[in-house]
C-alpha positions in Angstrom: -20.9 6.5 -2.5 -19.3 6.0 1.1 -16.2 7.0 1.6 -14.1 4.2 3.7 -12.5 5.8 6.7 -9.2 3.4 6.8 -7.3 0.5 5.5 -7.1 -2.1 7.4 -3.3 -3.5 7.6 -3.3 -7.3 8.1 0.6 -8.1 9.7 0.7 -12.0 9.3 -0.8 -11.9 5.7 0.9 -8.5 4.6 -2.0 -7.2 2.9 -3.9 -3.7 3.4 -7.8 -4.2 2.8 -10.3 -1.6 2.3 -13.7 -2.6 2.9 -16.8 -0.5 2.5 -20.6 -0.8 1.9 -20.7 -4.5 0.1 -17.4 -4.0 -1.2 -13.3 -4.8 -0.7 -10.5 -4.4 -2.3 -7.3 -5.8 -0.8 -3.6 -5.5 -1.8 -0.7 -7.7 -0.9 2.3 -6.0 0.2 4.4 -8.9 -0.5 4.0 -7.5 -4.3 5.3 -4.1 -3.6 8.7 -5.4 -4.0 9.9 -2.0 -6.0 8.9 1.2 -6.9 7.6 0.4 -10.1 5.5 -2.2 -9.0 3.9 0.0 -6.0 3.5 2.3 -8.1 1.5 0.2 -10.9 -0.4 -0.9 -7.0 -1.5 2.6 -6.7 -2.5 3.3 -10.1 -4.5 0.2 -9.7 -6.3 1.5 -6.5 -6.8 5.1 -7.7 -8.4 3.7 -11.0 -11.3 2.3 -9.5 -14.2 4.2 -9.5 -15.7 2.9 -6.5 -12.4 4.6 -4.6 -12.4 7.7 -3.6 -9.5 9.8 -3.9 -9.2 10.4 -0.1 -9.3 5.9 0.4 -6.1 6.6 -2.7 -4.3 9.2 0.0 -5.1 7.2 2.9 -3.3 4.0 0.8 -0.2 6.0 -0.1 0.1 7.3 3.5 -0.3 3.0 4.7 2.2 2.5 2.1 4.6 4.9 3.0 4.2 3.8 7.0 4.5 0.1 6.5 7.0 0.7 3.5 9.1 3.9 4.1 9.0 3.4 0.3 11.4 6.7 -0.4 14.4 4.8 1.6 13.8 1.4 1.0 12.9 1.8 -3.1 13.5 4.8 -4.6 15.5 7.4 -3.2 17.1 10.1 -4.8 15.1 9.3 -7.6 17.3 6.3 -7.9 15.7 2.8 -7.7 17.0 0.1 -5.7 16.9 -3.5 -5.3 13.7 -5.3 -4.6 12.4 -5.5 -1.1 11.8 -8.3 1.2 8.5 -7.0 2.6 8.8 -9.1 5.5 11.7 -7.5 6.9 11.1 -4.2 6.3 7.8 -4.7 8.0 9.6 -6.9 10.7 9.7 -3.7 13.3 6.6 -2.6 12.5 4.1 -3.0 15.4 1.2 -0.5 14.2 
């Protein structure tokens, strides 16, 4: 198995895409909207077998640039409204 260097962050679409060997497996941000539901996102990616657990890290790390899902979701443990993706990914120029 190949381990895929990076995610690939799409800023019109709002997805992050891994792509390795004849494979890919994309995600659309616009549906990490709270934490539960970027969480459920992550337990999707890490439950592929065909993932390794380095592509998981490397998604969490995306998700927590593009995101800043600790202040805009969850923090002090505390959830918080849903997100508009858009705008907290408006000053994002990465």
């Amino acid at each position: 198995m190949t381990d895929p260097s990076r995610w690939i962050f799409d800023k019109e679409r709002l997805t992050l895409t891994l792509r390795w060997e004849d494979k890919e497996y994309e995600v659309n941000l616009e549906r990490c909207t709270t934490s539960a539901k970027t969480l459920d996102w992550i337990m999707q990616v890490a439950s592929k077998a065909s993932i390794t657990n380095h592509a998981v890290g490397l998604f969490v790390r995306e998700l927590e640039r593009l995101l800043d899902p600790q202040a805009t979701m969850c923090s002090m443990g505390e959830n918080k409204k849903p997100i508009n993706v858009k705008k907290v990914n408006a000053g994002n120029t990465k």
